[in-house]
N, C-alpha and C positions, 0 to 999 in steps of 0.2 A: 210352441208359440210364446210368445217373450209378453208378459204382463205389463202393461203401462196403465198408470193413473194419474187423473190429475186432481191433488185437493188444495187445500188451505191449510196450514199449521196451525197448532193450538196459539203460537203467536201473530197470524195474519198474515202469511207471506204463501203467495200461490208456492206449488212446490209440483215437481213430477218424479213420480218413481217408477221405474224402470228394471224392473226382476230385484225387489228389495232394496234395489241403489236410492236415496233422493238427494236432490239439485233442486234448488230451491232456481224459480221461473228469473230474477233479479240477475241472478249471476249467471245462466244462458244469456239473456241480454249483454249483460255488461264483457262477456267473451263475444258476441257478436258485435257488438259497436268496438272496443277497444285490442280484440285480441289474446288469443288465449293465456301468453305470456304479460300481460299488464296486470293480469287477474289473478293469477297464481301466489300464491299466498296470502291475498289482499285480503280484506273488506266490501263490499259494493256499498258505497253510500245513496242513500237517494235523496237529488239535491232538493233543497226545500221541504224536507219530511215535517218540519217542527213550524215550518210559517205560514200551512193550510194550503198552500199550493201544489202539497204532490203527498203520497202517505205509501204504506211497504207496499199497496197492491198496486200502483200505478208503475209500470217497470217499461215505460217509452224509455228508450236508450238514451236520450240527451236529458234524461233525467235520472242516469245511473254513473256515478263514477266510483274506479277503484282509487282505495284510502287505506294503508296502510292502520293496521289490526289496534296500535296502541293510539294512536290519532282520532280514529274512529269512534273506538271508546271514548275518548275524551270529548267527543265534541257530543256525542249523545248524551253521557252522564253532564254534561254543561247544560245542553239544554232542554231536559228532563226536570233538572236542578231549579230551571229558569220559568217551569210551569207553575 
């Protein structure tokens, strides 16, 4: 029988593990709304994480897009930077 869990990470992002695998719940979304290959070595951004209208546990699809890895960082470390 195959172990599944679903918790929170020590940084706040739902997550499920699956026989020791995890996949954080954000990037299942962001493969069902955009597609497995959109997702593939990306980032999942979540749009408006930083201007109170959405945060890492809200993972509605039309509030997940993939963002290439060094983009990503940048726009986090900005406004992070900005609080």
């Amino acid at each position: 029988m195959r172990e599944i869990n679903l918790s929170v990470s020590g940084s706040g992002y739902s997550e499920i593990r699956v026989d020791g695998e995890t996949v954080y719940i954000h990037r299942l979304a962001a493969v069902a709304e955009h597609g497995p290959e959109a997702v593939a070595d990306m980032d999942v951004h979540h749009v408006n994480a930083f201007d109170g209208d959405s945060c890492q546990w809200v993972n509605n699809p039309e509030m997940l897009e993939p963002e290439d890895p060094v983009s990503h960082r940048k726009r986090t470390l900005d406004n992070v930077a900005a609080d």
